[in-house]
C-alpha positions in Angstrom: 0.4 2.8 17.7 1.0 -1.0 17.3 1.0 -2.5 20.6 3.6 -4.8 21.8 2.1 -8.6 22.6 3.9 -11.4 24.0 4.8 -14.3 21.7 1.2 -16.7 22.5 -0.6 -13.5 23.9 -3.1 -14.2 20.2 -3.6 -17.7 21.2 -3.8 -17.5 24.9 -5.9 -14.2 24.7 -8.7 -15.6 22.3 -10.6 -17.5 25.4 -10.1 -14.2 27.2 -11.8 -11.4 25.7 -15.6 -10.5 26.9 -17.7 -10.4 24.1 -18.7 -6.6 25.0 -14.8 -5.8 24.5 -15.6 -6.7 20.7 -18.4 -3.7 20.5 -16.0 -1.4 19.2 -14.5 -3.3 17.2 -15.5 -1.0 13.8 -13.8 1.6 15.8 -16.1 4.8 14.9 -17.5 3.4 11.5 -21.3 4.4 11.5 -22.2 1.9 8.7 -22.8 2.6 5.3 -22.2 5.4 3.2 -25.6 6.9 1.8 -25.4 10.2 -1.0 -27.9 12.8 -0.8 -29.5 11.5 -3.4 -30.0 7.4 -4.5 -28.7 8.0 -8.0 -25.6 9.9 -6.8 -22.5 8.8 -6.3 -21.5 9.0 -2.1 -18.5 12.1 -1.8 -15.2 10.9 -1.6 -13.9 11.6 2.4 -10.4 12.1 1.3 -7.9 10.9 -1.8 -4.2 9.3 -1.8 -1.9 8.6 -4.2 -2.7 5.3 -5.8 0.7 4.4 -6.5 1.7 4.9 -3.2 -0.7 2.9 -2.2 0.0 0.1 -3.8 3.4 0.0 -3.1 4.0 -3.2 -1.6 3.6 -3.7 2.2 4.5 -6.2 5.1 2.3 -8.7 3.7 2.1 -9.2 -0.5 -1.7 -8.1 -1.0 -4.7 -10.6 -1.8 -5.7 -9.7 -4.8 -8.9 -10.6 -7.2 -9.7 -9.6 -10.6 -7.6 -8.8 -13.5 -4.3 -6.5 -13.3 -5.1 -4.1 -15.8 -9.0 -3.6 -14.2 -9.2 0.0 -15.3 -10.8 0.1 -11.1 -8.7 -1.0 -8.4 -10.8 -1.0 -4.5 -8.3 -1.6 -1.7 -10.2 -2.7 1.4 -9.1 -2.1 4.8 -11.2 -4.5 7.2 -11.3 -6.1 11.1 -12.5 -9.7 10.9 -14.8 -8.8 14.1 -16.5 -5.6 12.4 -20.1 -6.5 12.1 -20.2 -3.7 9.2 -17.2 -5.1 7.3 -19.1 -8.9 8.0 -22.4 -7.3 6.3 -20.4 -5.5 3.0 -18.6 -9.3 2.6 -21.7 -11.2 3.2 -24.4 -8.5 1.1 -22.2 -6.1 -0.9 -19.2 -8.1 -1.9 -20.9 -11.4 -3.5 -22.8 -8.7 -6.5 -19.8 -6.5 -6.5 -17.5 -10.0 -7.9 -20.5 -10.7 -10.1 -21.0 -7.5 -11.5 -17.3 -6.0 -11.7 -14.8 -8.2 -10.9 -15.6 -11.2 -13.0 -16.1 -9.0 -15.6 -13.0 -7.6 -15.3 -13.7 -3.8 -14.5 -12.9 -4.2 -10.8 -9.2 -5.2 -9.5 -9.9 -5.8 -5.6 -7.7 -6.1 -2.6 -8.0 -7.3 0.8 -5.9 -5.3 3.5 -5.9 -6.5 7.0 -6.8 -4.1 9.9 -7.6 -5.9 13.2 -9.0 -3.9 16.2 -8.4 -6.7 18.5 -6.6 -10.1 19.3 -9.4 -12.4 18.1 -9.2 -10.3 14.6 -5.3 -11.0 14.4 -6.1 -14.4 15.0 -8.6 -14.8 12.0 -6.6 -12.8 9.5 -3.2 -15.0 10.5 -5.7 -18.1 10.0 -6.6 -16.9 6.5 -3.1 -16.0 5.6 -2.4 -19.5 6.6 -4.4 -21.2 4.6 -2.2 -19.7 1.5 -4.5 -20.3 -1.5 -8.1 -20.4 0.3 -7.6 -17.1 1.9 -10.8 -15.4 0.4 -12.5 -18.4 1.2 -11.7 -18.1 4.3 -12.0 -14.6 4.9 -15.1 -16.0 3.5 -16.2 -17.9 6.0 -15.4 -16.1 8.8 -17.3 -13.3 8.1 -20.4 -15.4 7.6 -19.7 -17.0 11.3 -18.8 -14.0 12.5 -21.5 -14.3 15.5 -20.0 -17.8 16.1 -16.8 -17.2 17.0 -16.0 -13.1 17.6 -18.2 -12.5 20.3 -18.7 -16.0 22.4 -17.0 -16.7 25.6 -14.3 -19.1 24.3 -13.4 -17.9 21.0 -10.3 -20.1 20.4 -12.4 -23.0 20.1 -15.1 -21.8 18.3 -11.9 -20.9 15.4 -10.3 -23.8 15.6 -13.6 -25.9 15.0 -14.0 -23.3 11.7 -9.8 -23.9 11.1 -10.4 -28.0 11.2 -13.1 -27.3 8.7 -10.6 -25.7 6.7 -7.9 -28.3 6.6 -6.5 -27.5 9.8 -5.0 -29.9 12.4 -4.8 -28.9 16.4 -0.8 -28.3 15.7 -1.2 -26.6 12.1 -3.8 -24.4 14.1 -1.7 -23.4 16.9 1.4 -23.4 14.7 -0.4 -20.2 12.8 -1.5 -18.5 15.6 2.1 -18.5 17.3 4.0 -17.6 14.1 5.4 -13.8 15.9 6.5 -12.8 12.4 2.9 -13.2 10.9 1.8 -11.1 13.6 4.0 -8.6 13.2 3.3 -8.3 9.6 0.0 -8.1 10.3 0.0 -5.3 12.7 2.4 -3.4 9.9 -0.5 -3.7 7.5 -2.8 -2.3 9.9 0.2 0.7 10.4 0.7 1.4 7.6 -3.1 2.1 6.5 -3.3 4.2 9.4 -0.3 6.4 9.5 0.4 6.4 5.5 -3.2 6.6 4.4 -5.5 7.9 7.2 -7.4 4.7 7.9 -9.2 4.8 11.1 -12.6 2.7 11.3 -13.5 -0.3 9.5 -14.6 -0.7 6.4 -12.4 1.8 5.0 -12.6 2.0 0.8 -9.8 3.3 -1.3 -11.9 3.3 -5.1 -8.8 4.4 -7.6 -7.3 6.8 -4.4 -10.7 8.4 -3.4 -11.3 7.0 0.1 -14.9 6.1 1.2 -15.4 4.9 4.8 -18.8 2.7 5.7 -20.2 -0.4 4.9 -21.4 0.4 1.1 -24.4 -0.8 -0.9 -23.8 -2.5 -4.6 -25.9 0.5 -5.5 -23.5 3.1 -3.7 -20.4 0.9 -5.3 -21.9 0.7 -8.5 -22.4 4.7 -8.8 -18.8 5.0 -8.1 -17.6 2.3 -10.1 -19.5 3.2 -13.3 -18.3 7.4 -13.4 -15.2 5.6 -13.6 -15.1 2.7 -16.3 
Protein backbone atom coordinates (compact mmCIF):
# COMPACT_ATOMS: atom_id res chain seq x y z
CA UNK A 1 0.00 0.00 0.00
CA UNK A 2 1.39 3.48 -0.73
CA UNK A 3 2.18 5.09 2.44
CA UNK A 4 1.08 8.49 3.33
CA UNK A 5 4.32 11.01 3.86
CA UNK A 6 4.18 14.51 4.96
CA UNK A 7 4.84 17.18 2.32
CA UNK A 8 9.18 17.54 3.10
CA UNK A 9 9.16 14.02 4.84
CA UNK A 10 11.64 12.94 1.26
CA UNK A 11 13.81 15.83 1.99
CA UNK A 12 13.94 15.89 5.71
CA UNK A 13 14.08 11.98 5.84
CA UNK A 14 17.21 11.53 3.56
CA UNK A 15 19.78 12.57 6.51
CA UNK A 16 17.65 10.09 8.60
CA UNK A 17 17.74 6.70 7.38
CA UNK A 18 20.53 4.14 8.89
CA UNK A 19 22.32 2.72 6.14
CA UNK A 20 21.23 -1.01 7.42
CA UNK A 21 17.51 0.30 6.84
CA UNK A 22 18.57 0.29 2.94
CA UNK A 23 19.50 -3.75 3.19
CA UNK A 24 16.27 -4.65 2.00
CA UNK A 25 15.98 -2.42 -0.28
CA UNK A 26 15.67 -5.26 -3.43
CA UNK A 27 12.85 -6.40 -1.31
CA UNK A 28 13.21 -10.33 -1.81
CA UNK A 29 15.15 -10.21 -5.29
CA UNK A 30 17.93 -12.99 -5.02
CA UNK A 31 19.95 -11.53 -7.96
CA UNK A 32 20.13 -12.83 -11.26
CA UNK A 33 18.16 -15.15 -13.12
CA UNK A 34 20.31 -18.23 -14.19
CA UNK A 35 18.51 -21.24 -16.72
CA UNK A 36 19.35 -24.67 -16.19
CA UNK A 37 21.42 -24.64 -18.84
CA UNK A 38 23.85 -21.46 -20.26
CA UNK A 39 22.51 -21.69 -23.75
CA UNK A 40 18.80 -21.66 -22.54
CA UNK A 41 16.69 -19.03 -22.29
CA UNK A 42 15.80 -18.35 -18.18
CA UNK A 43 11.52 -19.47 -17.72
CA UNK A 44 9.34 -16.71 -17.81
CA UNK A 45 7.85 -16.30 -13.79
CA UNK A 46 4.60 -15.08 -15.05
CA UNK A 47 3.04 -13.10 -18.32
CA UNK A 48 0.70 -9.79 -18.62
CA UNK A 49 -0.94 -8.24 -21.24
CA UNK A 50 1.44 -6.01 -23.07
CA UNK A 51 -1.06 -3.60 -23.98
CA UNK A 52 -2.19 -3.21 -20.73
CA UNK A 53 0.92 -2.66 -19.80
CA UNK A 54 1.78 -0.04 -21.61
CA UNK A 55 -1.09 1.89 -21.14
CA UNK A 56 -0.03 5.12 -19.86
CA UNK A 57 0.62 5.65 -16.16
CA UNK A 58 1.04 8.54 -13.48
CA UNK A 59 4.23 9.46 -15.02
CA UNK A 60 4.64 9.30 -19.22
CA UNK A 61 7.40 6.48 -19.38
CA UNK A 62 11.26 6.97 -20.25
CA UNK A 63 11.69 5.42 -23.17
CA UNK A 64 14.82 4.32 -25.40
CA UNK A 65 14.99 2.76 -28.70
CA UNK A 66 12.82 2.84 -31.64
CA UNK A 67 8.84 2.52 -31.34
CA UNK A 68 8.27 -0.07 -33.70
CA UNK A 69 11.38 -2.41 -31.79
CA UNK A 70 9.73 -5.63 -32.65
CA UNK A 71 11.05 -6.14 -28.38
CA UNK A 72 9.82 -3.86 -25.90
CA UNK A 73 11.62 -4.59 -21.89
CA UNK A 74 9.77 -2.58 -19.28
CA UNK A 75 11.94 -2.30 -16.12
CA UNK A 76 10.69 -1.88 -12.78
CA UNK A 77 13.75 -0.65 -10.51
CA UNK A 78 14.63 0.98 -6.70
CA UNK A 79 17.47 3.54 -7.19
CA UNK A 80 18.96 1.83 -3.82
CA UNK A 81 18.82 -1.86 -5.15
CA UNK A 82 22.38 -2.97 -5.29
CA UNK A 83 21.06 -5.74 -8.00
CA UNK A 84 19.22 -3.19 -10.13
CA UNK A 85 22.76 -0.78 -9.67
CA UNK A 86 24.77 -4.04 -11.04
CA UNK A 87 22.15 -4.90 -14.25
CA UNK A 88 22.53 -0.71 -15.10
CA UNK A 89 26.16 -0.65 -14.53
CA UNK A 90 27.17 -4.50 -16.25
CA UNK A 91 23.97 -5.64 -18.11
CA UNK A 92 22.47 -2.52 -19.47
CA UNK A 93 25.61 -0.67 -21.26
CA UNK A 94 25.80 -4.24 -23.85
CA UNK A 95 22.19 -4.62 -23.83
CA UNK A 96 21.94 -0.61 -25.66
CA UNK A 97 24.87 -1.67 -27.71
CA UNK A 98 23.67 -4.84 -28.86
CA UNK A 99 19.75 -4.23 -29.10
CA UNK A 100 18.72 -1.01 -28.63
CA UNK A 101 20.90 0.94 -30.90
CA UNK A 102 20.28 -1.49 -33.30
CA UNK A 103 16.90 -1.09 -33.04
CA UNK A 104 15.57 -4.60 -31.90
CA UNK A 105 15.07 -3.51 -28.25
CA UNK A 106 12.35 -0.59 -27.23
CA UNK A 107 13.27 -0.13 -23.45
CA UNK A 108 11.52 1.51 -20.58
CA UNK A 109 12.36 2.76 -17.25
CA UNK A 110 9.63 2.35 -14.51
CA UNK A 111 10.18 3.70 -11.10
CA UNK A 112 9.71 1.46 -8.03
CA UNK A 113 11.32 2.87 -4.84
CA UNK A 114 11.52 0.79 -1.62
CA UNK A 115 12.46 3.70 0.47
CA UNK A 116 12.57 7.66 0.92
CA UNK A 117 16.15 8.05 -0.36
CA UNK A 118 14.94 5.99 -3.66
CA UNK A 119 11.94 8.55 -4.12
CA UNK A 120 14.37 11.17 -3.79
CA UNK A 121 16.76 9.93 -6.67
CA UNK A 122 13.91 8.98 -9.12
CA UNK A 123 12.16 12.67 -8.44
CA UNK A 124 15.86 14.01 -9.12
CA UNK A 125 16.06 12.27 -12.47
CA UNK A 126 12.57 13.12 -13.37
CA UNK A 127 13.75 16.64 -12.74
CA UNK A 128 16.38 16.84 -14.76
CA UNK A 129 13.69 16.36 -17.85
CA UNK A 130 16.01 15.40 -20.81
CA UNK A 131 19.16 13.87 -18.79
CA UNK A 132 16.99 11.44 -16.95
CA UNK A 133 18.92 8.27 -18.20
CA UNK A 134 21.85 10.00 -17.49
CA UNK A 135 21.03 10.50 -14.47
CA UNK A 136 19.59 7.37 -13.57
CA UNK A 137 22.91 6.90 -14.93
CA UNK A 138 24.85 8.14 -12.50
CA UNK A 139 23.27 7.34 -9.61
CA UNK A 140 23.45 3.87 -10.00
CA UNK A 141 27.15 4.06 -10.54
CA UNK A 142 27.34 6.13 -7.03
CA UNK A 143 25.03 4.13 -5.60
CA UNK A 144 27.52 3.31 -2.47
CA UNK A 145 28.07 7.15 -2.24
CA UNK A 146 25.02 8.35 -1.51
CA UNK A 147 22.17 5.28 -0.65
CA UNK A 148 23.75 3.89 2.28
CA UNK A 149 25.98 6.84 4.08
CA UNK A 150 24.88 8.59 7.09
CA UNK A 151 23.82 11.90 5.51
CA UNK A 152 22.36 11.02 2.24
CA UNK A 153 20.81 14.40 1.35
CA UNK A 154 24.11 15.84 0.89
CA UNK A 155 25.83 13.25 -0.68
CA UNK A 156 22.65 13.79 -3.59
CA UNK A 157 22.72 17.15 -3.77
CA UNK A 158 26.62 17.26 -4.32
CA UNK A 159 25.72 14.45 -7.38
CA UNK A 160 22.35 17.06 -8.26
CA UNK A 161 24.97 20.23 -8.48
CA UNK A 162 26.92 18.07 -10.79
CA UNK A 163 24.00 17.76 -12.80
CA UNK A 164 22.97 21.38 -13.21
CA UNK A 165 21.32 21.71 -10.03
CA UNK A 166 21.29 24.69 -7.70
CA UNK A 167 20.59 24.36 -3.64
CA UNK A 168 16.86 25.79 -4.52
CA UNK A 169 16.30 23.80 -7.87
CA UNK A 170 17.50 20.80 -5.63
CA UNK A 171 15.13 21.31 -2.90
CA UNK A 172 12.44 22.69 -5.18
CA UNK A 173 12.35 18.75 -6.74
CA UNK A 174 12.47 17.02 -3.71
CA UNK A 175 9.37 18.98 -2.26
CA UNK A 176 7.28 18.90 -5.46
CA UNK A 177 4.12 16.51 -3.41
CA UNK A 178 2.68 15.95 -6.83
CA UNK A 179 5.95 14.27 -8.20
CA UNK A 180 5.88 12.20 -5.28
CA UNK A 181 2.71 11.15 -5.57
CA UNK A 182 3.17 10.12 -9.15
CA UNK A 183 5.93 8.40 -8.25
CA UNK A 184 4.45 6.21 -5.60
CA UNK A 185 1.48 5.53 -8.36
CA UNK A 186 4.08 4.09 -10.63
CA UNK A 187 5.34 1.95 -8.08
CA UNK A 188 1.27 0.99 -7.40
CA UNK A 189 0.44 0.32 -10.18
CA UNK A 190 3.39 -2.25 -11.09
CA UNK A 191 2.52 -3.92 -7.98
CA UNK A 192 -1.23 -4.26 -7.83
CA UNK A 193 -1.80 -4.28 -11.84
CA UNK A 194 1.17 -6.38 -12.79
CA UNK A 195 2.53 -8.41 -9.76
CA UNK A 196 5.76 -6.55 -9.20
CA UNK A 197 7.31 -7.24 -5.90
CA UNK A 198 11.31 -7.18 -5.77
CA UNK A 199 13.58 -5.28 -7.78
CA UNK A 200 14.70 -5.73 -10.85
CA UNK A 201 11.57 -6.92 -12.07
CA UNK A 202 11.61 -7.51 -16.29
CA UNK A 203 8.53 -7.42 -18.42
CA UNK A 204 10.39 -8.84 -22.03
CA UNK A 205 7.16 -8.53 -24.59
CA UNK A 206 4.67 -9.49 -21.32
CA UNK A 207 6.78 -12.53 -20.02
CA UNK A 208 7.94 -11.24 -16.56
CA UNK A 209 11.55 -12.20 -15.39
CA UNK A 210 12.58 -11.08 -11.87
CA UNK A 211 16.63 -10.87 -11.03
CA UNK A 212 19.40 -8.99 -12.03
CA UNK A 213 19.98 -10.61 -15.61
CA UNK A 214 23.19 -11.32 -17.59
CA UNK A 215 23.58 -9.91 -21.41
CA UNK A 216 23.85 -13.56 -22.01
CA UNK A 217 20.46 -14.48 -20.10
CA UNK A 218 18.88 -11.17 -22.03
CA UNK A 219 20.34 -12.04 -25.17
CA UNK A 220 18.70 -15.73 -25.10
CA UNK A 221 15.49 -14.09 -24.53
CA UNK A 222 15.79 -11.37 -26.83
CA UNK A 223 17.00 -13.38 -29.88
CA UNK A 224 13.81 -16.44 -29.72
CA UNK A 225 12.04 -13.34 -30.12
CA UNK A 226 13.45 -11.09 -33.09
Amino acid sequence: MTRSISRRTVLSSLAAIPAVALLAACSDSTGAVTPANAAEAPQPQGTVDMAKLLQPGALPDEVMGKADAPVTIVEYASMTCSHCAHFANTTFPELKAKYIDTGKVRYILREFPFDPRAEAAFMLARCSKDNYFPMVEVLFKQQENWAPVQDAKSALLQIAKLAGFSQESFEACLTDQKLLDDVRAVQKRGAEEFGVDSTPTFFINGKMYKGAMSIEDMSAIIDGML
